[in-house]
C-alpha positions in Angstrom: -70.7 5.5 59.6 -72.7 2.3 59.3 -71.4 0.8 55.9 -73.4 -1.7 53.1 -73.7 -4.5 55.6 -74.6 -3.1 58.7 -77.0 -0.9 56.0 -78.4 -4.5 55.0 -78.9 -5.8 58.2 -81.2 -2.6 59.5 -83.3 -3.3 56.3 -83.7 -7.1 57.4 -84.2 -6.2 60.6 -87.1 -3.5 59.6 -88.8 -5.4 57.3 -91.3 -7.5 59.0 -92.0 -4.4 60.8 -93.1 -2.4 57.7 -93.5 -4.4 54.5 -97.4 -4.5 53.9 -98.4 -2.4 56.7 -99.8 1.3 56.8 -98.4 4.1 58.7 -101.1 5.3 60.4 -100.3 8.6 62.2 -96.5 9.8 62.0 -95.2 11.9 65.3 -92.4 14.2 64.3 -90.3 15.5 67.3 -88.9 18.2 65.5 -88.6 19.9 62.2 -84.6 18.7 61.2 -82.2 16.5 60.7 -79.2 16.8 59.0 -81.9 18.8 56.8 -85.6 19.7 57.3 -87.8 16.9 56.9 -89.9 17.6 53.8 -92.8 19.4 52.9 -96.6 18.1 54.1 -94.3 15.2 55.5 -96.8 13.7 58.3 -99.6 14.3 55.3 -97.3 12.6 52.5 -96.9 9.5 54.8 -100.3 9.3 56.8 -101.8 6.5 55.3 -99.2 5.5 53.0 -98.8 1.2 52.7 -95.2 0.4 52.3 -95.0 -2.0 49.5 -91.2 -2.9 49.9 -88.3 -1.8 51.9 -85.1 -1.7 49.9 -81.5 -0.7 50.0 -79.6 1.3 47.4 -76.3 2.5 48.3 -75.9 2.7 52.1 -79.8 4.2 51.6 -83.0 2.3 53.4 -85.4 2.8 51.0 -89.6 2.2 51.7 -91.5 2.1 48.4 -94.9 3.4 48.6 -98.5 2.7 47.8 -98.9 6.8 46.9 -95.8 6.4 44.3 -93.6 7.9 46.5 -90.3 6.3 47.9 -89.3 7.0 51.6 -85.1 7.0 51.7 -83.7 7.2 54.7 -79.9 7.8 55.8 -79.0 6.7 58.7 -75.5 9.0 59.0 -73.1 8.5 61.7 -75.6 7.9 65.0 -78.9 7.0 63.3 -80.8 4.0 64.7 -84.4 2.7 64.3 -86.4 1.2 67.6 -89.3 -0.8 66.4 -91.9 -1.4 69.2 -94.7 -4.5 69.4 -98.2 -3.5 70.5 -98.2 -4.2 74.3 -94.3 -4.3 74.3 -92.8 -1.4 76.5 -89.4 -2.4 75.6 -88.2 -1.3 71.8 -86.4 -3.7 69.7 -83.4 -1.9 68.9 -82.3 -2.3 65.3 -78.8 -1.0 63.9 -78.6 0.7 67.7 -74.9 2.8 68.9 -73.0 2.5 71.5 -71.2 5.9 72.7 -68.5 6.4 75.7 -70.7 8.9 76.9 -73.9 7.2 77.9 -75.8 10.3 78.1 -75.4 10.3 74.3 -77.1 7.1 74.0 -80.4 8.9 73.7 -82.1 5.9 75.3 -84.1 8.2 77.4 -85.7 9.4 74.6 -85.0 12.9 73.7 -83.9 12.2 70.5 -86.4 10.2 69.4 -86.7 12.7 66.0 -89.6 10.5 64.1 -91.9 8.4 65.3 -94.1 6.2 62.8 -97.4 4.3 64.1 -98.1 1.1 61.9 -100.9 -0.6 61.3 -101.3 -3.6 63.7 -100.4 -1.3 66.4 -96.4 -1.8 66.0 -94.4 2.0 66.4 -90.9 2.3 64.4 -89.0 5.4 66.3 -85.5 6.9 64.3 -83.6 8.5 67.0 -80.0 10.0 65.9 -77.9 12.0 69.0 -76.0 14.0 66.3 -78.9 14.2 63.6 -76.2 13.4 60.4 -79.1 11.2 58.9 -81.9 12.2 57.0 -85.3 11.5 55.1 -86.5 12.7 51.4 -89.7 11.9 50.2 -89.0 11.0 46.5 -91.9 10.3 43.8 -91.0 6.9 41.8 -91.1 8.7 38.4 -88.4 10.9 39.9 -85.8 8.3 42.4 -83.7 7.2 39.8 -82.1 11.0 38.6 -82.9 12.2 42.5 -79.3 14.2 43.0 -79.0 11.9 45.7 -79.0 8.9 44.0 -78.3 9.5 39.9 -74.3 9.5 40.8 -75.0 6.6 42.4 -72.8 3.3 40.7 -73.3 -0.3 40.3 -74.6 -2.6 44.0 -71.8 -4.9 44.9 -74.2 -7.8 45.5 -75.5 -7.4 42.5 -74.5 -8.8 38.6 -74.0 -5.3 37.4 -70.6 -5.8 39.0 -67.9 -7.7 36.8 -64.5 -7.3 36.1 -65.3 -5.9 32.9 -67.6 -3.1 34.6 -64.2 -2.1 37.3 -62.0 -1.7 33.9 -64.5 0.8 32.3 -64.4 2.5 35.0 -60.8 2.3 36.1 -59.1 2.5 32.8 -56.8 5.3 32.8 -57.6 6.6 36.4 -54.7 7.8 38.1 -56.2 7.7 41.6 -55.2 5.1 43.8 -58.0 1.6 44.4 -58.7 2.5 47.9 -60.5 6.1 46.7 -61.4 4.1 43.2 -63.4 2.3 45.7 -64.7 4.4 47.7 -66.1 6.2 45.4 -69.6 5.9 45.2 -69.8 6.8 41.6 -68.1 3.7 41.0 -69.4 1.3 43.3 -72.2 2.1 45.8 -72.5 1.0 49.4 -69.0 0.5 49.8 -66.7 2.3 52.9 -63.2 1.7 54.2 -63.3 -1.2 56.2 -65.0 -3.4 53.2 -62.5 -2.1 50.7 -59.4 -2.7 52.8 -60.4 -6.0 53.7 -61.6 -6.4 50.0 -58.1 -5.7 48.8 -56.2 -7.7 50.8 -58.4 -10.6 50.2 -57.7 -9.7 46.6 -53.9 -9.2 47.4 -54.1 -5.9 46.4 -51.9 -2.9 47.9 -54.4 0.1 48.5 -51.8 2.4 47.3 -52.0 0.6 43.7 -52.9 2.5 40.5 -56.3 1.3 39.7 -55.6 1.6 36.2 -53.5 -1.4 36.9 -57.5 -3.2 36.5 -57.7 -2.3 32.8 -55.1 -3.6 30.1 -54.0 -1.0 27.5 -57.0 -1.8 25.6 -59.5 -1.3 28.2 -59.8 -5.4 29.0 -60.1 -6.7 32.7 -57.1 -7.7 34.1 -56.4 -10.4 36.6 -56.3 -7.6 39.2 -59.8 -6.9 38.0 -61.0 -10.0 38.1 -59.5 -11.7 41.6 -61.4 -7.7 43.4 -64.5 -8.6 41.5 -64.7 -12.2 43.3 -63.1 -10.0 46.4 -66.1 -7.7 47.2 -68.7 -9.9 46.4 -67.2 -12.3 49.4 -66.6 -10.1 51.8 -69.5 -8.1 51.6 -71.3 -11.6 51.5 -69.9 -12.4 54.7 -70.3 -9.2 56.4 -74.2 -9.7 55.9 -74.2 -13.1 57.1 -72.7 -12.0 60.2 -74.7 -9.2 60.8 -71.6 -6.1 60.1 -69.0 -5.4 62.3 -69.3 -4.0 65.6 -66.5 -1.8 66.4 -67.4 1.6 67.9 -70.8 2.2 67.5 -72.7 -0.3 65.6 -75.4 -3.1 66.6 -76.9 -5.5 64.3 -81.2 -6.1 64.3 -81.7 -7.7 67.8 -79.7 -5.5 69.6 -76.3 -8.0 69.9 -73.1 -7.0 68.0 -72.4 -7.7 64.6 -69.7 -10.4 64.7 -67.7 -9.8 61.1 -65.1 -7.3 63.1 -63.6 -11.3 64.8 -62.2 -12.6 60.9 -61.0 -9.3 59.7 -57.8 -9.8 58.6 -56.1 -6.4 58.1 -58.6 -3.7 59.5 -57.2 -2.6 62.4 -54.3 -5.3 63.4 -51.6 -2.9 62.7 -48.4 -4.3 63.9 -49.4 -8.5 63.9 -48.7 -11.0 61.7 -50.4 -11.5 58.7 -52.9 -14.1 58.6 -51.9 -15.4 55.3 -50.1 -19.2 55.7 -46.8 -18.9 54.9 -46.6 -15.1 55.0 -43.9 -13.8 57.2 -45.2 -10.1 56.4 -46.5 -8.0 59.5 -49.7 -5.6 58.7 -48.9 -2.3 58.5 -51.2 1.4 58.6 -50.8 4.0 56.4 -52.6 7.5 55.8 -55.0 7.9 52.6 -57.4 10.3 51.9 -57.2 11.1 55.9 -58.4 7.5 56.5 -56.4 4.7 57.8 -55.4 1.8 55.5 -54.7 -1.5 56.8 -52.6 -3.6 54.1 -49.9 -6.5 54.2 -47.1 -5.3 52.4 -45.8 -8.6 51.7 -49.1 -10.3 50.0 -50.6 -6.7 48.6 -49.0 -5.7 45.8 
C-alpha cells in the first residue's frame, strides 16, 4: 500500500490538473469500490470547482466550491490517469506495476471513475482490486468523519515534537514499530518509513515505546533523536518521489528513487551502512510484517 510519500507525490502530481478547475460531467463505470460510491455522487460533483487538493493521512483530499470535501483512498492498486485535451496518451500518476500484466488494467476495464475537467483535461481512477475508495464529506462534518476523527498528528507538520510522542507513548507497553504505525498516533506513516525512521534514530523496533517518556511524562532523548528521524526521512522520500518497490510509480510515470538510500528496508543479511559498524541487518517478524533493524546500532 502506497505510504505518506508516494500519497504526497500523487497529490503533486494531480494538482495542476484539478486545483481551480470544474468537473464538468463525472462518468462512473460502476457502482463500487471497496464500498459503493455515495449517494447522488455524479450530481454532488457535477459542477463542483475544486478549491484545493490536500493530503491528510495517506488520504487525497479535493476541497470543494459546494462545501463538500472529495477524499479519496487509493488502497493497494489505486492509480489516477490524467489526460490533456488532444492527448490520447494518459499521464499516469502514482501508476502499479503487477507480474501479471493483464492486471495492469491499462486496457481499460478498470477504469472505475472517470472525471471531465474544465479546459477539456479527463482525470480516470482505475484500481485492478478496487481496495480504494471515495466519500463525499461536507466541510462542517470532515474533521469528526469516522474516517478521519482517529486520525493523529501529520509528520511534516509542527504538531509533531518530542513532547507530542511522550504524551502519547508514556506508559505504553506496545513496542515503537506498532506505536508507529498506528495511525492514532501519527498519520500517514507505514512500515517502510518507520523502519528506516528507527534506524536512522538508532532505535530497535522491538523497543518499549515508553522508553520515549521519562517517569514524569518528559521527552526523552529517544523522543527527541525519532522526532528529527521522521521528519527526514519522510522529507526525503517526497523529494525523491517514494520508493518504488513492487508496485509503485511516482507522477510522470518513472519510479520513485527513495528505495536506492534505504538503509535497512529490505537488506537483510548485508552490512550495515553505519561507518564503523561491524553489525549485519537482520529481519524479524512483528505484527505479521517484516522488520528490518541493525542490531548493533538499534537499541
Amino acid at each position: 500500500m502506497p505510504e505518506l510519500p508516494e500519497v504526497e507525490t500523487v497529490r503533486m502530481g494531480l494538482e495542476p490538473a484539478l486545483t481551480g478547475r470544474v468537473i464538468e460531467r463525472v462518468i462512473l463505470n460502476r457502482a463500487d469500490l471497496r464500498f459503493p460510491f455515495p449517494d447522488r455522487f455524479v450530481k454532488r460533483l457535477t459542477g463542483a470547482r475544486v478549491s484545493s487538493l490536500a493530503r491528510r493521512a495517506k488520504y487525497l483530499v479535493a476541497h470543494l466550491s459546494t462545501g463538500e470535501a472529495l477524499v479519496m483512498h487509493l488502497g493497494m492498486t489505486g492509480r489516477f490517469h490524467v489526460q490533456a485535451r488532444g492527448d490520447n496518451r494518459p499521464h499516469l500518476l502514482g501508476d502499479y506495476e503487477y507480474e501479471n500484466p493483464h492486471e495492469t488494467g491499462d486496457d481499460g476495464k478498470h477504469a472505475h471513475a472517470v472525471f471531465e475537467m474544465e479546459g477539456g483535461g479527463r482525470v480516470i481512477y482505475s484500481d485492478p482490486r478496487r481496495f480504494g475508495y471515495m466519500l463525499l464529506i461536507p466541510e462542517t462534518e470532515f474533521a469528526a468523519h469516522p474516517a478521519l476523527a482517529g486520525l493523529g498528528v501529520e509528520p511534516l507538520s509542527p504538531d509533531l515534537t518530542a513532547a507530542y510522542l511522550a504524551r502519547r507513548a508514556a506508559g505504553r507497553r506496545v513496542d515503537l514499530k506498532a506505536f508507529l504505525m498506528d495511525q492514532r498516533n501519527v498519520a500517514g506513516l507505514g512500515n517502510i518509513y518507520v523502519l528506516e525512521a528507527l534506524y536512522m534514530a538508532r532505535l530497535k523496533p522491538s523497543r518499549s515505546a515508553a522508553s520515549l517518556a521519562t517517569r514524569t511524562g518528559k521527552p526523552t532523548p529517544h523522543a527527541e533523536r525519532l522526532t528529527d528521524a521522521i521528519r527526514d526521512v519522510l522529507t526525503a522520500a517526497v523529494a525523491a518521489g517514494g520508493s518504488t518497490l513492487r508496485d509503485y510509480r511516482q507522477a510522470d510515470g518513472s519510479t520513485g528513487s527513495f528505495q536506492k538510500t534505504f538503509r535497512v528496508y529490505g537488506r537483510a543479511g548485508e552490512p550495515c551502512l553505519t561507518p564503523g559498524c561491524r553489525g549485519t541487518v537482520r529481519r524479524s517478524i512483528q505484527g505479521g510484517r517484516s522488520s528490518f533493524f541493525c542490531p548493533v546500532c538499534q537499541h
